[in-house]
VEXDRENLO-296074 format. One record per residue (C-alpha): x, y, z; chain; residue in one letter. Coordinates in Angstrom, 3 decimals, decimal comma. Each point is the difference from the previous one (the first is absolute). Layout:
BEGIN
> X|Y|Z|A|A;
...
//
This chain:
BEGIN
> 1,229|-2,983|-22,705|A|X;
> -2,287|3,115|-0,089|A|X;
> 0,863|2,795|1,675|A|X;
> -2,912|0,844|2,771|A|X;
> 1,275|4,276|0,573|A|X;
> -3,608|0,532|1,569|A|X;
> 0,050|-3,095|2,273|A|X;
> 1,552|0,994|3,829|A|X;
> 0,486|-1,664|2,979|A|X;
> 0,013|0,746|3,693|A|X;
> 0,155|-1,653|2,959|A|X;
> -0,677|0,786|3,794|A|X;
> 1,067|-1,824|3,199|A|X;
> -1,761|-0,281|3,387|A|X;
> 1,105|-1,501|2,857|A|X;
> -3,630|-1,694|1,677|A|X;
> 2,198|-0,261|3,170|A|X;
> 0,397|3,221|0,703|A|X;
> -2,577|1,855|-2,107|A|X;
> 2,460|1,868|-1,950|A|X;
> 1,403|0,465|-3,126|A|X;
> 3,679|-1,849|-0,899|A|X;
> 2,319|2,326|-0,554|A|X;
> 3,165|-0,676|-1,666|A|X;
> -0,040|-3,198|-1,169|A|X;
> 1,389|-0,531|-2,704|A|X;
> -2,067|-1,889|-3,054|A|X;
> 1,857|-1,960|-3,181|A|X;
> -2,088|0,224|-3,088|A|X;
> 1,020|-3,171|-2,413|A|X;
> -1,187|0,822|-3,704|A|X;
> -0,877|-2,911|-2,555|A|X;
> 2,580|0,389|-1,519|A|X;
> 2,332|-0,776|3,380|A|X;
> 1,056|4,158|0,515|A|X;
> -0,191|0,739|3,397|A|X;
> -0,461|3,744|1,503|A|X;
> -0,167|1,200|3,555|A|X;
> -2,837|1,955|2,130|A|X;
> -0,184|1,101|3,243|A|X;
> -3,427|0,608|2,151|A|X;
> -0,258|3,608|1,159|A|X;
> -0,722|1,398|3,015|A|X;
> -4,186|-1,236|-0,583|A|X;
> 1,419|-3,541|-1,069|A|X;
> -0,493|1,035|-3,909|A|X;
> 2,174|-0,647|-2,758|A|X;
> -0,845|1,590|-3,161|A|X;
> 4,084|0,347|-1,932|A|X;
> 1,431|-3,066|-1,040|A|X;
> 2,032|1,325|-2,815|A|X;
> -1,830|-1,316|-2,979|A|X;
> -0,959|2,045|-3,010|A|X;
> -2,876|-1,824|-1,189|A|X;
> -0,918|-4,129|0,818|A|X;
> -0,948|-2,995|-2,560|A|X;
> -2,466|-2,866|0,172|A|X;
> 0,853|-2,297|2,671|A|X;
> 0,604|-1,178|2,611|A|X;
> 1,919|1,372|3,082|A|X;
> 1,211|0,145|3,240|A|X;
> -0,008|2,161|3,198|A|X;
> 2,366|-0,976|2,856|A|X;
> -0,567|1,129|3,110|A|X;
> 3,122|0,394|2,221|A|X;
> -2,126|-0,649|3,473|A|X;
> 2,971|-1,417|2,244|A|X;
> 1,916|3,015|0,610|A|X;
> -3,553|2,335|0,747|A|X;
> -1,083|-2,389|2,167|A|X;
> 2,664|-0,955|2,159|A|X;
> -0,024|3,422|0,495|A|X;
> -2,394|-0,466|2,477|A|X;
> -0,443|-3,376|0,660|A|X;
> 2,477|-2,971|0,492|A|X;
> -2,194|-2,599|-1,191|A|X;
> -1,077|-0,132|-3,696|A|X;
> -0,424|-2,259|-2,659|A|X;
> 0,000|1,965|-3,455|A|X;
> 3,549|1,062|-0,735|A|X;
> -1,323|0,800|-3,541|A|X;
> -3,890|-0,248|-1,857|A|X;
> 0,170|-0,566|-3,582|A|X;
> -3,517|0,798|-1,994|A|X;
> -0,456|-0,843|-3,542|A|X;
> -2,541|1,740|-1,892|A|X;
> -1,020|0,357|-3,835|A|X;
> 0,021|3,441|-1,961|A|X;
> -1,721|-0,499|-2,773|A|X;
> -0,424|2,857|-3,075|A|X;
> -3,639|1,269|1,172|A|X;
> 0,718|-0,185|3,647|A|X;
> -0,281|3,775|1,497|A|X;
> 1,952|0,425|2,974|A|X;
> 1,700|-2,717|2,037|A|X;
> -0,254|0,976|4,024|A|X;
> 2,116|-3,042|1,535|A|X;
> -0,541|0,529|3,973|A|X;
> 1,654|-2,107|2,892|A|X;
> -2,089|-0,871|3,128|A|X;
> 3,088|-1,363|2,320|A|X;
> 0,877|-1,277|3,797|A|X;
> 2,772|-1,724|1,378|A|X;
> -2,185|-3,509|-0,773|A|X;
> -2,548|0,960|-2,985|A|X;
> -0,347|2,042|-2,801|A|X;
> -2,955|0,729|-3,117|A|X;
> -0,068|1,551|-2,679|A|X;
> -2,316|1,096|-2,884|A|X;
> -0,712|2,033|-3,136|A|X;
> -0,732|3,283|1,483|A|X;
> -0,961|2,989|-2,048|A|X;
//
């Protein structure tokens, strides 16, 4: 696999319930190659450090870890975990992953 050192990846979560940022929850990245590294969402939802020096073509993995954030404040949800997969590919920029979540939806898109 090639080496992508300029590719990076971020992600932010916000909660459409409340109209705030998610913070602390704690995101799984899954590589292609099956490596898995773990983020946490600051205190504006954002995680930026997942440990990885540099990514390859593929595809991967973010896991949200909803269940614990939103039981937090709610006793009724239905996400314990969201898993998106996504495609980085050797021309692709930057990769902005970003949750939209509530106890009983959630979106997502390429952000920038």
């Amino acid at each position: 696999m090639t080496s992508l050192s300029k590719i990076s990846l971020s992600s932010h979560v916000l909660d459409t319930t409340l109209g705030k940022p998610a913070a602390d929850m704690v995101l799984i990245l899954t590589t292609p190659d099956g490596e898995q590294h773990q983020g946490k969402t600051d205190a504006d939802g954002r995680c930026r450090d997942w440990g990885v020096s540099g990514y390859s073509a593929g595809v991967y993995s973010l896991r949200f870890m909803c269940k614990d954030y939103l039981n937090s404040y709610t006793q009724d949800s239905l996400y314990p975990f969201v898993d998106i997969h996504f495609e980085m590919t050797e021309d692709g920029g930057h990769y902005h992953i970003p949750l939209l979540i509530s106890p009983f939806g959630f979106s997502s898109y390429r952000g920038s």
